[in-house]
Backbone as a chain_set.jsonl record, in Angstrom:
{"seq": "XXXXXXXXXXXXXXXXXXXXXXXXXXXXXXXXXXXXXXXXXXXXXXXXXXXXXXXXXXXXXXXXXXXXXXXXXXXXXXXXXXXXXXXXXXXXXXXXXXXXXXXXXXXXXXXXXXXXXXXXXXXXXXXXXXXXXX", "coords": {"N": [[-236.499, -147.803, -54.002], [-238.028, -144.731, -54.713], [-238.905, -141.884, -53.62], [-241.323, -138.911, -53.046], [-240.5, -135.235, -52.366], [-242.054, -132.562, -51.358], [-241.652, -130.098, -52.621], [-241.169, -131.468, -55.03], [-239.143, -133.043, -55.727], [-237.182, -135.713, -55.997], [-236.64, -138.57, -53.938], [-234.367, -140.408, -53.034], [-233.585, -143.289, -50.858], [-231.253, -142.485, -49.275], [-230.706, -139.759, -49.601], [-233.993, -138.944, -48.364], [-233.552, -139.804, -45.72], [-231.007, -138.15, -44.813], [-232.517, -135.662, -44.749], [-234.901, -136.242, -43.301], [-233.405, -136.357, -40.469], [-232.147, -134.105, -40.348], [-234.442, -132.949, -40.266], [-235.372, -133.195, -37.889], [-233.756, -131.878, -35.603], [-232.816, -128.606, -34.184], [-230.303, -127.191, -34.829], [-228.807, -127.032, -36.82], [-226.687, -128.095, -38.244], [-223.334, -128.862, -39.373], [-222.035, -130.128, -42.506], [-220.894, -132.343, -41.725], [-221.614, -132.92, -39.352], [-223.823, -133.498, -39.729], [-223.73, -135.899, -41.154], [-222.569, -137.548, -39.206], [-225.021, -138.221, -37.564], [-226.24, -139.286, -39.495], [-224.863, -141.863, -40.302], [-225.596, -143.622, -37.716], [-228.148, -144.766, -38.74], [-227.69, -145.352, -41.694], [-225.061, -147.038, -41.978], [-223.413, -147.486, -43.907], [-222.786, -145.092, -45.784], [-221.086, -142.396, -47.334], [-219.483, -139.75, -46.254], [-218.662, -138.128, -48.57], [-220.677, -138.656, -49.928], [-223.285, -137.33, -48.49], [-222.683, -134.669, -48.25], [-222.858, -133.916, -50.976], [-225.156, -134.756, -51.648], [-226.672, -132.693, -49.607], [-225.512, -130.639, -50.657], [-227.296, -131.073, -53.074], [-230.314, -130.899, -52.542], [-230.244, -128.996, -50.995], [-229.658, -126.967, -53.445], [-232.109, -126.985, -54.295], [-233.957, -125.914, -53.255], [-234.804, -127.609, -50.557], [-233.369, -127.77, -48.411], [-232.104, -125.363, -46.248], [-228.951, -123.321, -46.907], [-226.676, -122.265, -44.743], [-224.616, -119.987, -43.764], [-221.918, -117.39, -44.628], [-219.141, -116.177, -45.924], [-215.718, -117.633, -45.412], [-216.745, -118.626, -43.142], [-218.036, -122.105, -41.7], [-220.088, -124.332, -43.624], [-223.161, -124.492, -42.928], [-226.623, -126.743, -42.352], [-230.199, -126.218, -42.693], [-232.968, -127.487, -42.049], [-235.361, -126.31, -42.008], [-236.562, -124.649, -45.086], [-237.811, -122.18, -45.444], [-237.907, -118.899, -45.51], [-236.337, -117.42, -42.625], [-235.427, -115.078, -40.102], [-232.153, -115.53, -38.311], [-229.541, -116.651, -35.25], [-226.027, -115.992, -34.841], [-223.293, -116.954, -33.054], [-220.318, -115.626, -32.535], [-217.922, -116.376, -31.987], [-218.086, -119.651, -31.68], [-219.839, -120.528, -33.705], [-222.226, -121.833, -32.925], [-225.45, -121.383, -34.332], [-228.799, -120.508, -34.021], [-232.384, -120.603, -34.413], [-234.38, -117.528, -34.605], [-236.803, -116.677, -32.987], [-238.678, -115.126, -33.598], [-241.112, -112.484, -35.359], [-240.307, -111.23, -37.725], [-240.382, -108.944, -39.833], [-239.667, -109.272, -43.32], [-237.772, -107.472, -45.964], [-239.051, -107.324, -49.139], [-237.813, -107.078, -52.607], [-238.361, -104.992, -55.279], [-238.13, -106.398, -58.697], [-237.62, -104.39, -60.513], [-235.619, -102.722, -59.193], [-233.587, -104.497, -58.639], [-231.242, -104.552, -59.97], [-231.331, -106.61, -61.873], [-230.915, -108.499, -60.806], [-231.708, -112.618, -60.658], [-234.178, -114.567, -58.808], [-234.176, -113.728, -56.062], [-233.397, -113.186, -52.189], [-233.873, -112.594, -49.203], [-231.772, -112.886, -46.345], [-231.698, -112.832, -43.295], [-229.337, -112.215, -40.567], [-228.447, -112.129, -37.012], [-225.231, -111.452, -35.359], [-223.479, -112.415, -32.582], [-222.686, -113.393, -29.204], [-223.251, -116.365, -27.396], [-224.936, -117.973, -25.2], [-222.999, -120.049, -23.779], [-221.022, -119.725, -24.619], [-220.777, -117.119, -23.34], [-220.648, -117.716, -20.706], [-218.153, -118.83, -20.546], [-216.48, -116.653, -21.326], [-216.288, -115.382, -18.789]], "CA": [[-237.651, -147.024, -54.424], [-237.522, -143.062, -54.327], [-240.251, -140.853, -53.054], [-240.67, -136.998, -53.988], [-240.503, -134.024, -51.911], [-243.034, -131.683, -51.216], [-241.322, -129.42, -54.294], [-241.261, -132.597, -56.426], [-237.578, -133.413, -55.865], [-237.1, -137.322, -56.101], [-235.771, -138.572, -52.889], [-233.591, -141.901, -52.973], [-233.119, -143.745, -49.552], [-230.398, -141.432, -48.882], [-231.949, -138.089, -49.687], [-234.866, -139.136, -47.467], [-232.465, -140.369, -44.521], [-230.523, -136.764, -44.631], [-233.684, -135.096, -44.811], [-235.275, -136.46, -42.097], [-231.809, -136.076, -39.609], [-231.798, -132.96, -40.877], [-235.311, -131.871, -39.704], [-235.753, -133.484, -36.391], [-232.964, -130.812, -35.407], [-232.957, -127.013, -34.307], [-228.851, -126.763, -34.372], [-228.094, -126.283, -37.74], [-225.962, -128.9, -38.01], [-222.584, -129.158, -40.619], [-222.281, -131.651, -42.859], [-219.503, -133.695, -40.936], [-222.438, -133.566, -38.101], [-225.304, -134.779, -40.283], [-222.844, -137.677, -41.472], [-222.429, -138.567, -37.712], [-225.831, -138.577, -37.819], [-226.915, -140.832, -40.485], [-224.458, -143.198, -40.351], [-226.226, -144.701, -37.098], [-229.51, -145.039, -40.062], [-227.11, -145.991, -43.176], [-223.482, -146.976, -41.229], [-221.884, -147.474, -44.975], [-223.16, -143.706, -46.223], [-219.961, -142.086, -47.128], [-219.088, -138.572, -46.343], [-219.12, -137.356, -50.024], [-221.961, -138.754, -50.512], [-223.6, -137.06, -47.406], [-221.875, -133.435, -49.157], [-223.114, -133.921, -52.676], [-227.256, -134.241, -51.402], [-227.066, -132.256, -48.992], [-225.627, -129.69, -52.438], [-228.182, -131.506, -54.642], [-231.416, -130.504, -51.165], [-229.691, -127.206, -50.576], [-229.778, -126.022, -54.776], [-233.589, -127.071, -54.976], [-234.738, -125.137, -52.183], [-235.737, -128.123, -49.47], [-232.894, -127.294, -47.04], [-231.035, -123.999, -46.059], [-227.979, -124.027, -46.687], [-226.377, -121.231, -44.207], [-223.082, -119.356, -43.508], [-221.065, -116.562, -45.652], [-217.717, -116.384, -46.827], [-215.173, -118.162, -44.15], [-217.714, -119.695, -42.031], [-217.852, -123.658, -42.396], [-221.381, -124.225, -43.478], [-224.589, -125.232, -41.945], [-227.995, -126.445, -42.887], [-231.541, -126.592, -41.642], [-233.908, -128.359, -42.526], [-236.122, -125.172, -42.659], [-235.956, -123.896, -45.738], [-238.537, -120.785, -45.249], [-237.252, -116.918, -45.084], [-236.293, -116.822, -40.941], [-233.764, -114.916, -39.121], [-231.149, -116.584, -37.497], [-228.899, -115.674, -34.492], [-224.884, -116.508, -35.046], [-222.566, -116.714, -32.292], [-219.422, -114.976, -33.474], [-216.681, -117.562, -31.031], [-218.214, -121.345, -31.801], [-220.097, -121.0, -34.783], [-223.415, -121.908, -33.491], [-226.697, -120.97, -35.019], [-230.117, -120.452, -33.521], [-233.58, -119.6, -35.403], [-234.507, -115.965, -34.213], [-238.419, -117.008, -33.201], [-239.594, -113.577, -33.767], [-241.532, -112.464, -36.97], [-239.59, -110.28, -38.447], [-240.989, -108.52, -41.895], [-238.537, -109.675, -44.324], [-238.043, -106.54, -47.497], [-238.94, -107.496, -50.554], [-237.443, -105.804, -53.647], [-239.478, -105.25, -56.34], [-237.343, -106.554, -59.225], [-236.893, -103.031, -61.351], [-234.801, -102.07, -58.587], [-232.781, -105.651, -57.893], [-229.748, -104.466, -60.448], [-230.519, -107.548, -62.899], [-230.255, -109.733, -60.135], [-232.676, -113.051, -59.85], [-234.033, -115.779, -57.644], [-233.54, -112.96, -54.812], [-234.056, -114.127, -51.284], [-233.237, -112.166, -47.674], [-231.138, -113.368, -45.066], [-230.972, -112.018, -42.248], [-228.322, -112.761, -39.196], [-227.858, -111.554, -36.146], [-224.176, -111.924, -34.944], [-223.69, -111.938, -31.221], [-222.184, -114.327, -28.277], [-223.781, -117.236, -27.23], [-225.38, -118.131, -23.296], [-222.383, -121.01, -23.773], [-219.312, -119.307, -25.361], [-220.489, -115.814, -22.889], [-220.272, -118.169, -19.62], [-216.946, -119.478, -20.701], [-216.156, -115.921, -20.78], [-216.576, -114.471, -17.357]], "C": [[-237.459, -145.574, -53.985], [-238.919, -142.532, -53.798], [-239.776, -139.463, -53.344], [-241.298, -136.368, -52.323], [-242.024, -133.395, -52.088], [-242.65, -130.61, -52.494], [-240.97, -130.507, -55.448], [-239.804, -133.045, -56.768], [-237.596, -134.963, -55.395], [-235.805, -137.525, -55.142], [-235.305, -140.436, -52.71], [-233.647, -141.823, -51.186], [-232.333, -142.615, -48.56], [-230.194, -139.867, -48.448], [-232.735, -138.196, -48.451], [-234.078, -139.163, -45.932], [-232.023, -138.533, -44.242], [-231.355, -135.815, -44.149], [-234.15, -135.107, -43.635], [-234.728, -136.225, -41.529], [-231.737, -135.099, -39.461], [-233.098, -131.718, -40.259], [-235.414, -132.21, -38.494], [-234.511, -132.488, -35.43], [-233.244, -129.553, -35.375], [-231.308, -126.464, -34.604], [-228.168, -126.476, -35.486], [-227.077, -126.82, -37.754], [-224.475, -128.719, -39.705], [-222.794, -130.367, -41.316], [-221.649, -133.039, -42.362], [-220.772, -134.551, -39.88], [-224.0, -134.307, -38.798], [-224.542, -136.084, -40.865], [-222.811, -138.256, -40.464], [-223.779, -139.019, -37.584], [-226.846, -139.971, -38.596], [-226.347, -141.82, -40.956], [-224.858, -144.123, -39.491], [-227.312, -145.108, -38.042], [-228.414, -146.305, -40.93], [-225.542, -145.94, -42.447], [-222.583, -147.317, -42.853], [-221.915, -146.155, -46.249], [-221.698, -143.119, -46.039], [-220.015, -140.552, -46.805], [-219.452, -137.393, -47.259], [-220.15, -137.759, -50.221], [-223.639, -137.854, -49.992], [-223.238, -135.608, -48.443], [-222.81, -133.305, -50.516], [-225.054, -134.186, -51.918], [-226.954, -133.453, -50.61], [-226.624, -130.631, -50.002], [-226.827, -130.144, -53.319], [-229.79, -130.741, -53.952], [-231.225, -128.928, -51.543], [-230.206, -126.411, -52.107], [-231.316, -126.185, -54.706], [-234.321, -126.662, -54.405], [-235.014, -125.808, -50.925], [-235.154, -127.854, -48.506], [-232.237, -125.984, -47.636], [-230.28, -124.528, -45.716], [-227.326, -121.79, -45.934], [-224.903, -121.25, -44.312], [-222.379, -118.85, -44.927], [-219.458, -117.026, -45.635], [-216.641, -116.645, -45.46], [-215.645, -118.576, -43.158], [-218.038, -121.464, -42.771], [-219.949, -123.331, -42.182], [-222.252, -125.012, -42.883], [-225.458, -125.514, -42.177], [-229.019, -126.518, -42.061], [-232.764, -126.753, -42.238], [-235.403, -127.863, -42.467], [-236.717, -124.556, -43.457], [-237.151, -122.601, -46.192], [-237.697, -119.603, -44.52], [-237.696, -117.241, -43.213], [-235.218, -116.576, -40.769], [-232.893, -115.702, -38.487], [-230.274, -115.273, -36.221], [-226.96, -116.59, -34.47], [-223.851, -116.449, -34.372], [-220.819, -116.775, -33.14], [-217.999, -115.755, -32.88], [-216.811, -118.818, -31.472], [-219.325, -121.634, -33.062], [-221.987, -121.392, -34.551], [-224.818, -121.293, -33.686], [-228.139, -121.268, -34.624], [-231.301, -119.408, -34.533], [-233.847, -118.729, -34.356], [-235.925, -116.35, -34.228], [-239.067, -115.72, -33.078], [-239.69, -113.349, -35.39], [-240.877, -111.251, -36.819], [-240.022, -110.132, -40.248], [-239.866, -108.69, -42.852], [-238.898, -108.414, -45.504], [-238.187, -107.599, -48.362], [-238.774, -106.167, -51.689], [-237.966, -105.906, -54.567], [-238.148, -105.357, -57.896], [-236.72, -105.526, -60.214], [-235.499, -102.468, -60.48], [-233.465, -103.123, -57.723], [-231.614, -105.709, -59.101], [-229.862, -105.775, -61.662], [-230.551, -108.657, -62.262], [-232.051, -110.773, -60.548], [-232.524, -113.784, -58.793], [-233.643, -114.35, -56.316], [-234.26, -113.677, -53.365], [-233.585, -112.884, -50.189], [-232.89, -113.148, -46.538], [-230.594, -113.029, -44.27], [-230.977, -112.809, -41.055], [-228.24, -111.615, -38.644], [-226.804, -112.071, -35.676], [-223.826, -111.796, -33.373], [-222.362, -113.051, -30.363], [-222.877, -115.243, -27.603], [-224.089, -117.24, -25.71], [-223.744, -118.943, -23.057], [-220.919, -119.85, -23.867], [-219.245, -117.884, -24.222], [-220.117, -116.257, -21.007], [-219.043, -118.244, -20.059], [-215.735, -118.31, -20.573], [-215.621, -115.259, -19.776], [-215.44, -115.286, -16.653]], "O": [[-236.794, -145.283, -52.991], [-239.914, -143.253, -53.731], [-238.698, -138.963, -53.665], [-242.114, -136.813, -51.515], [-242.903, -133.78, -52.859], [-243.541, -130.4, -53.317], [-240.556, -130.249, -56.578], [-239.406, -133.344, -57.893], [-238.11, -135.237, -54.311], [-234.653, -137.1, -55.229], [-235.991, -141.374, -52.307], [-233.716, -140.836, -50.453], [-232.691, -142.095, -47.502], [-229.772, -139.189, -47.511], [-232.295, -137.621, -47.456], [-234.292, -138.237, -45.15], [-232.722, -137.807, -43.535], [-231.016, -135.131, -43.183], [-233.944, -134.175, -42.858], [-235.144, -135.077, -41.371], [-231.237, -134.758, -38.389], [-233.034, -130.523, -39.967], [-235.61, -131.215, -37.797], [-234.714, -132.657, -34.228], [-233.873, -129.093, -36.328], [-231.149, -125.244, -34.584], [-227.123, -125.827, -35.448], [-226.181, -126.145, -37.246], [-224.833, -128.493, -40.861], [-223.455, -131.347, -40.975], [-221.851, -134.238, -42.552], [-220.976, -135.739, -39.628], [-224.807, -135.179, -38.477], [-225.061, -137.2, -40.892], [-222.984, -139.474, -40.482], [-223.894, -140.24, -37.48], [-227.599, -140.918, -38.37], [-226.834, -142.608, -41.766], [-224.76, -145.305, -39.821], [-227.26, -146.338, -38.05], [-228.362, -147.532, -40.847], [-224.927, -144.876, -42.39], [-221.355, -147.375, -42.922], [-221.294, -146.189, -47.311], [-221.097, -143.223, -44.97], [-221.009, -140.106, -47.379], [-220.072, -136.343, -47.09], [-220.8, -136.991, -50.929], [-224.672, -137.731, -50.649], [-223.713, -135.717, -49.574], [-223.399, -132.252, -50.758], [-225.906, -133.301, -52.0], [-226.637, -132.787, -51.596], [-227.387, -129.665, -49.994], [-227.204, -129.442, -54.257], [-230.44, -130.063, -54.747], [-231.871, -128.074, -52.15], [-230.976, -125.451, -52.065], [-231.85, -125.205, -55.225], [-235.498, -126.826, -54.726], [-235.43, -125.078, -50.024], [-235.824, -127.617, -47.502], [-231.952, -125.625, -48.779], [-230.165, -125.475, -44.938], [-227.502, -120.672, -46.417], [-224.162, -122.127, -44.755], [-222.261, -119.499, -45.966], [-218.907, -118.088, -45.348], [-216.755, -115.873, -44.508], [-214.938, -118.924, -42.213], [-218.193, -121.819, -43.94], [-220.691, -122.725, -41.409], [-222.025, -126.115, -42.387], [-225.986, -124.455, -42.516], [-228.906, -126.822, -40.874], [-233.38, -125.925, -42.908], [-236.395, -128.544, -42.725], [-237.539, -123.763, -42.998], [-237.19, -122.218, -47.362], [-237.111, -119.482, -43.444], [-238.806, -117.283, -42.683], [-234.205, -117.233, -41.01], [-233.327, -116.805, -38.156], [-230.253, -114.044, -36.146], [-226.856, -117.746, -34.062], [-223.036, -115.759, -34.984], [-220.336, -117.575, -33.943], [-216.983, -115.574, -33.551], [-215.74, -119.363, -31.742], [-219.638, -122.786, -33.365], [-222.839, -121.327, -35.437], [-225.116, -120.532, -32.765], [-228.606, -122.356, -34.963], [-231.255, -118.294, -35.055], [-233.584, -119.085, -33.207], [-236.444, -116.412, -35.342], [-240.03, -115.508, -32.341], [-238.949, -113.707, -36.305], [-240.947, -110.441, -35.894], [-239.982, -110.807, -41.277], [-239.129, -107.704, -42.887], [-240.045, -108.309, -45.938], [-237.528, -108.638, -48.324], [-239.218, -105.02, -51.742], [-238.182, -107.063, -54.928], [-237.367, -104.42, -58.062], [-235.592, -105.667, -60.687], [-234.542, -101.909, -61.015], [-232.739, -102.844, -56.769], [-231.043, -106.788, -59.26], [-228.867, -106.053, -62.33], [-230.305, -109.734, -62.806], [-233.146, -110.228, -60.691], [-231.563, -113.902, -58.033], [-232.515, -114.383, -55.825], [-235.247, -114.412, -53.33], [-232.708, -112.178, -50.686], [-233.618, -113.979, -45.994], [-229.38, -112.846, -44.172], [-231.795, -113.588, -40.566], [-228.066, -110.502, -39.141], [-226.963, -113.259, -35.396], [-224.027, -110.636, -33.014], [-221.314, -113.377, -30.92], [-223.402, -114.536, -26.742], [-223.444, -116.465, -25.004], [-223.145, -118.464, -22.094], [-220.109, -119.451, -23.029], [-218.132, -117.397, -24.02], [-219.558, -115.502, -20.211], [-218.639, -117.104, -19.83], [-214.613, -118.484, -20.098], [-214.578, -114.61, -19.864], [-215.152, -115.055, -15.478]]}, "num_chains": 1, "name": "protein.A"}
């Protein structure tokens, strides 16, 4: 039996499972680590299959799907406009709990573009990766 989303996205067993895993988390997890995840739930959930919703979530808006070009990606089970903070050594990713006014562009002046969104990162060094440092 499926159940829908809060945006009306039809959530199989699987979906739901990810989903959930996915929000009880602040860490912004990859997809390798939400598979470790929900195979204790669903232990015969494959990999790709794990990959392909968490692409099918990510396109429809319910999760963020984070990280630019050569960063392995990340999601969070968020998916509302918030800063993030990105440690630039181990990759990981903390929400930025400060309101921060996000621009909006008024679309005469967005080049053509749609669907626009802001995302803004701060890049830095971690409490973890800046001990390891010293």
């Amino acid at each position: 039996m499926e159940s829908e989303d809060k945006k009306g996205v039809r959530l199989s067993r699987q979906r739901e499972t990810i989903l959930a895993e996915l929000c009880k988390v602040k860490t912004h997890p990859t997809a390798d680590e939400v598979y470790d995840m929900v195979r204790k739930i669903i232990p015969r959930i494959s990999l790709g299959t794990v990959y392909r919703n968490l692409d099918f979530l990510s396109s429809r808006g319910v999760v963020l799907r984070l990280g630019g070009a050569g960063t392995q990606k990340r999601f969070d089970g968020n998916p509302t406009p918030h800063p993030h903070l990105r440690c630039s050594v181990c990759g990981r990713v903390d929400d930025l709990e400060y309101p921060l006014p996000l621009p909006e562009v008024p679309v005469e002046q967005a080049m053509g573009y749609t669907d626009l969104r802001c995302d803004v990162e701060f890049v830095g060094i971690c409490p973890i990766c800046a001990r390891k440092k010293m």
